[in-house]
C-alpha positions in Angstrom: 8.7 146.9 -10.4 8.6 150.8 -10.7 12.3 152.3 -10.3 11.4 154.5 -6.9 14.1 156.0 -4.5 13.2 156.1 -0.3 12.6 160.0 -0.2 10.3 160.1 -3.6 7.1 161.2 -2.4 3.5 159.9 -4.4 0.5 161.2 -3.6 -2.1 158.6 -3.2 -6.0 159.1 -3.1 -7.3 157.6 0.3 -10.3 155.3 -1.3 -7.8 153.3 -4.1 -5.6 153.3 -1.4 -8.4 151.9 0.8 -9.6 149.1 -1.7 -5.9 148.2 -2.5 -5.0 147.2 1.0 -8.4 145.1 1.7 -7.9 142.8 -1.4 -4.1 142.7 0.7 -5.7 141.7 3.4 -8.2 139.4 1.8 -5.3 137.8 0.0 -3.7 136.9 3.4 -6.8 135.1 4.5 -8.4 138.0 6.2 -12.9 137.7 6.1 -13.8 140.5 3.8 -15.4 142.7 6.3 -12.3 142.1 8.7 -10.2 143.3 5.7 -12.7 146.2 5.0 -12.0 147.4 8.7 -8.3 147.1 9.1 -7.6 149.2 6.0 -10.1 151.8 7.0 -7.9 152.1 10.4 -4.6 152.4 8.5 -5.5 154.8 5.5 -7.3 156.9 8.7 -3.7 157.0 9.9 -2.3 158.0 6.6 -5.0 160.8 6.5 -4.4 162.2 9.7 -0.3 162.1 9.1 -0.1 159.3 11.8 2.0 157.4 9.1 3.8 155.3 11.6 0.4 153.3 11.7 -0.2 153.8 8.3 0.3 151.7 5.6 3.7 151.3 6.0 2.6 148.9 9.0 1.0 146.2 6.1 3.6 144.5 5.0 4.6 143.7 8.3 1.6 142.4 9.1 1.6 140.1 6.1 4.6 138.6 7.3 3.4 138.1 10.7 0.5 136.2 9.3 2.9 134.2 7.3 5.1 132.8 10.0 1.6 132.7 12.0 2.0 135.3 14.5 -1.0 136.8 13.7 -4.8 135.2 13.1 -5.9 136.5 10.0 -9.4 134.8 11.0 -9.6 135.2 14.8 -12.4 133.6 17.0 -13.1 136.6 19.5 -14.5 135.8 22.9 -16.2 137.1 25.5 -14.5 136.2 29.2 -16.3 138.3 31.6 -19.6 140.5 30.9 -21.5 142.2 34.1 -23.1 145.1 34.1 -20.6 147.9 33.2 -17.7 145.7 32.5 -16.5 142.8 30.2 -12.8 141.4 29.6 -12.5 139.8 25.9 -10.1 137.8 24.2 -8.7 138.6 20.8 -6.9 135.5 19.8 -4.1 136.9 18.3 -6.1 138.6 15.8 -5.8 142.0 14.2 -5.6 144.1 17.3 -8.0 146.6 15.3 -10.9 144.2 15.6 -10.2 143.2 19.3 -9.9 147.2 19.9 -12.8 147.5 17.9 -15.3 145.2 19.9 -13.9 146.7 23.4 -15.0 150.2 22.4 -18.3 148.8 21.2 -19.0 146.7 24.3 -17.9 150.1 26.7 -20.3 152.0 24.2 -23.3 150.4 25.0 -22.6 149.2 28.3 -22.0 153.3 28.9 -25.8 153.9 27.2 -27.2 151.7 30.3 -24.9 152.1 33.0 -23.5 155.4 32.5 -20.0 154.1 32.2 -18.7 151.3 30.1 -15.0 149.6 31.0 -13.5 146.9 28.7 -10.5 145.0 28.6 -9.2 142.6 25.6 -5.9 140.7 26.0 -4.3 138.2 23.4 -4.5 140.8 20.4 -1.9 142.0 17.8 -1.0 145.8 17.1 -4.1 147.5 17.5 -3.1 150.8 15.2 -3.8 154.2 15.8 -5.5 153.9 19.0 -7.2 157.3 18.7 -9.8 155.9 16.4 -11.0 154.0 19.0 -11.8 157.1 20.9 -12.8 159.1 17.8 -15.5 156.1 17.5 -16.9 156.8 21.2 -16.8 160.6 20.4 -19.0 160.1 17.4 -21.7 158.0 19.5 -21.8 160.9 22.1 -19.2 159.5 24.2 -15.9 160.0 26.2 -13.7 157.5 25.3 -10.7 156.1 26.4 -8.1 153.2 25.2 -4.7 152.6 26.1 -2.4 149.5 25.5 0.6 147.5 26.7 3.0 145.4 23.8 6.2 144.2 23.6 9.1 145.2 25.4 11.2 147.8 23.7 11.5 150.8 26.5 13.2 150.6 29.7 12.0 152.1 32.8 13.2 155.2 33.4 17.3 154.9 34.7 17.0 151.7 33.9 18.6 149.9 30.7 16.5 146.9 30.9 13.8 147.1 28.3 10.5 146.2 30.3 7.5 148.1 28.5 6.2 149.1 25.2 5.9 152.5 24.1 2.2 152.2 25.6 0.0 154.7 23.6 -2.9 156.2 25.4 -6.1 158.1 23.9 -9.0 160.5 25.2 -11.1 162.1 22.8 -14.2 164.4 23.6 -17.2 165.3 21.6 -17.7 169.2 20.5 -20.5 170.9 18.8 -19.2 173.1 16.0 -15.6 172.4 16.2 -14.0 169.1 15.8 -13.4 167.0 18.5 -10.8 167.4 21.1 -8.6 164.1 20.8 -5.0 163.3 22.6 -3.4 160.2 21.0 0.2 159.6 21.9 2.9 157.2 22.9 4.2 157.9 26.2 7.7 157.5 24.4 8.8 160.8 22.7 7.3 159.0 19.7 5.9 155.9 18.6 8.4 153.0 17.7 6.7 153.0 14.5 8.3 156.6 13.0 11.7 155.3 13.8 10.9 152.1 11.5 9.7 154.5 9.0 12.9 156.9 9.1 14.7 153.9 8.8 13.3 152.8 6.0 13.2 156.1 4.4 17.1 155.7 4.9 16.8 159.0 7.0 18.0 160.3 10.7 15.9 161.2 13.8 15.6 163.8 16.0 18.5 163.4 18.8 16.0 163.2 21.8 14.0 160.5 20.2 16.3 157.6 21.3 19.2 156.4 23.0 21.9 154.0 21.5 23.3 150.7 23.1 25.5 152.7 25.3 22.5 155.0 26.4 23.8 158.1 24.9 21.0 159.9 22.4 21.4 158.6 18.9 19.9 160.0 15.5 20.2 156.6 14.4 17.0 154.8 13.7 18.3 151.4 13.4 20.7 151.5 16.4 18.0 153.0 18.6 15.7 149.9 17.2 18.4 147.0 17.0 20.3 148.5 20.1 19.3 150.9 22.0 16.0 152.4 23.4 13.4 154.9 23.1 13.2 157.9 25.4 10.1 158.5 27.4 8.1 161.7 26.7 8.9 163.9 29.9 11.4 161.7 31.2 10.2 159.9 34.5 6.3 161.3 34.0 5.9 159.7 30.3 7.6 156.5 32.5 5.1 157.0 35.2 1.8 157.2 32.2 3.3 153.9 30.9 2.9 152.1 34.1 -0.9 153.6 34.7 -1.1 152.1 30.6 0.7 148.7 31.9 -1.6 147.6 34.5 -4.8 148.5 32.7 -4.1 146.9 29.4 -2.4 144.2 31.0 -2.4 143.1 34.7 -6.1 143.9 34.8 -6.9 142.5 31.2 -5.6 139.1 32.4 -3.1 139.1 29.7 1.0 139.3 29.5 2.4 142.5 31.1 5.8 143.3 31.7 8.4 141.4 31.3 6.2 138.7 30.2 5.5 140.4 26.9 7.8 139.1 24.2 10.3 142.0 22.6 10.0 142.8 19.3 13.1 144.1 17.3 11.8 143.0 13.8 8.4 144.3 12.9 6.6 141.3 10.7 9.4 139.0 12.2 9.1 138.9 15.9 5.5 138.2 18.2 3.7 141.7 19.0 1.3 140.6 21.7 -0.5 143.5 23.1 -3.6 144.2 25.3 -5.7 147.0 26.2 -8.1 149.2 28.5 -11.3 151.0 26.7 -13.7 152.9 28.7 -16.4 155.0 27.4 -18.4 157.8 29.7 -21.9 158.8 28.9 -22.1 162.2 28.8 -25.8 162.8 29.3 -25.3 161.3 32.6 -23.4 164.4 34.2 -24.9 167.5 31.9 -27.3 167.6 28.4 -25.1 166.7 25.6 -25.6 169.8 23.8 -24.4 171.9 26.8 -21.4 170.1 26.7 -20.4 170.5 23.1 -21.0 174.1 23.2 -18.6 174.5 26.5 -16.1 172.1 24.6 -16.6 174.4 21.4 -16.1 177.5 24.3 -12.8 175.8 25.4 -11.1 175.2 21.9 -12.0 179.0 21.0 -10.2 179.8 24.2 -7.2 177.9 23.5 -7.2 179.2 19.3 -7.4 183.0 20.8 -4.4 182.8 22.4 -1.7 185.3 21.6 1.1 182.8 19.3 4.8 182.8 21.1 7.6 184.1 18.8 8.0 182.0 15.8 4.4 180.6 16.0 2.1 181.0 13.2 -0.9 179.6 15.6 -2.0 177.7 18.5 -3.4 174.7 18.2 -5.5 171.9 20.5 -5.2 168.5 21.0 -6.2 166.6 17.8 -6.6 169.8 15.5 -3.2 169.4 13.1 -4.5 166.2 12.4 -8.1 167.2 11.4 -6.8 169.7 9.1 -4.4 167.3 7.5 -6.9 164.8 7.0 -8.8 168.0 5.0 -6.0 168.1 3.3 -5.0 165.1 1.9 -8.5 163.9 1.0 -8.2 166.5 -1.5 -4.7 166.3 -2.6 -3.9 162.6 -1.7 -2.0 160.6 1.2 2.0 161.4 0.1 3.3 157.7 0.6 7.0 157.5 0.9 9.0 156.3 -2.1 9.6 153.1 0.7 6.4 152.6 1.7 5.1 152.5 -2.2 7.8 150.2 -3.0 6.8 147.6 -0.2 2.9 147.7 -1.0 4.0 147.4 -5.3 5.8 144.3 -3.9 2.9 143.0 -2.4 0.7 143.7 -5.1 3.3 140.7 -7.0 3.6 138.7 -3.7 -0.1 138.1 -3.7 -1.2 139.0 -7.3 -3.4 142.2 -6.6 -3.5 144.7 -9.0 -1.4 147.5 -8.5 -2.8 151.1 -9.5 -2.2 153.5 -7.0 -0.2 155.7 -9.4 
């Protein structure tokens, strides 16, 4: 194995990276298509610097197929389907393809009815949910998704872990400018860049997490083992959670709550989430090209404002991330010395060639 330290830093081109984690997958069991998809969501993470979903999240989720806590070959189903709703199940699949098939049944229910709402319970960690909604934007769409997991946050003044960091995501079409997308956890962050700094052997920012004793900690791995997230504007990133909670999963059908198993080992422990995906038809309210101009209007608004001291320049929702996807499909996705390490060791582990360098 290649001598690599935590903080070394190798740039990595996003289509080997792509084709190296699909023969991963396949390896694991995973249909070829199935594969094809749930590498295309990760190294989309990568791109856009969401590298808490990135790749880092694959060896994980070869574990969790190993001590069969995931389905690497899921039978998805179809509970409920009227008119402009459905509920599905993902039998603890890859949460991508659960998340996948909920967007694409709001999609075209949207098309007929105007609006399209979808729930899917019974699914594993679904990624960056913002792709879902960067789907439904590409079709012309609103779109929505949200999910529930495992419990790792408590509510707020309360020390008894009873949520997940419950990511929720709106993106909207524009015309000439890219689309306007908000994708966050309703934590300060997602769990998934304190497993990172961990692994990266490095601290985190003071307001990202408390220890056991509920004082803040820059501690990754007593915030994870211990302690507890903090929610993103205190008691309203609690309140967004709970809107997140009973979409994804009182109304889904599936665990919610205290219900859902806790997770304090990624790859180790169950991740059971479920979700909420709604897509609005936008030709219903105004003709689509008058809204991608207004939406194109809005982001020029925002970009003209005069930067605060110490800015360089005002951003919108979703922007940072388009530009660093720009970026790093010409320079490469810079995978931690950590993160290259694990996916060389699964390139032995299931005897996939290795040549990402």
């Amino acid at each position: 194995m290649t001598n690599v330290q935590a903080q070394d830093i190798y740039p990595t081109q996003a289509a080997p990276l792509r084709a190296f984690v699909t023969a991963i997958l396949e390896a694991g069991g995973a249909a070829p298509e199935d594969a094809v998809f749930v590498a295309e969501v990760l190294v989309e993470a990568d791109l856009r610097g969401v590298e808490s979903h990135g790749v880092t999240r694959l060896a994980g989720y070869m574990e969790m197929i190993s001590r069969d806590l995931l389905n690497p070959t899921p039978n998805i189903t179809v509970l409920h389907d009227s008119m402009a709703t459905a509920s599905i199940d993902g039998d603890m699949g890859f949460g991508m393809l659960a998340a996948l098939r909920g967007m694409n049944m709001a999609i075209d229910k949207a098309r007929e009815y105007g609006l399209g709402a979808v729930t899917s319970r019974n699914m594993a960690h679904t990624g960056m949910v913002g792709y879902y909604t960067m789907h439904a934007a590409s079709q012309g769409m609103i779109g929505m998704a949200m999910n529930n997991g495992p419990t790792i946050v408590p509510p707020f003044g309360g020390l008894t872990p009873t949520y997940a960091t419950n990511p929720f995501s709106i993106a909207f079409p524009a015309g000439d400018e890219q689309p306007v997308v908000l994708d966050m956890a309703t934590s300060m962050v997602a769990a998934g860049k304190l497993r990172l700094a961990a692994k990266k052997g490095a601290p985190i920012p003071i307001d990202w997490g408390m220890d056991r004793e509920g004082n803040p900690s820059s501690d990754p791995a007593e915030v994870l083992q211990h302690g507890f997230l903090q929610w993103a504007g205190g008691y309203k990133g609690f309140g967004v959670a709970t809107m997140v909670e009973i979409l994804g999963g009182v109304l889904s059908g599936g665990l919610f709550g205290l219900g859902v198993p806790a997770l304090v080992n990624f790859g180790q422990d169950p991740l059971i989430a479920n979700g909420f995906y709604l897509a609005i038809d936008i030709q219903r309210f105004m003709p689509l090209a008058d809204f991608h101009s207004k939406v194109d209007t809005l982001v020029q608004n925002v970009r003209s404002s005069k930067p605060a001291i110490g800015v360089d320049r005002v951003y919108i929702a979703g922007e940072p991330e388009f530009e660093r996807k720009k970026l790093r499909l010409i320079e490469g996705i810079p995978l931690s010395g950590a993160v290259f390490e694990e996916l060389e060791s699964l390139s032995q582990q299931y005897e996939v060639a290795f040549s990402l360098r």
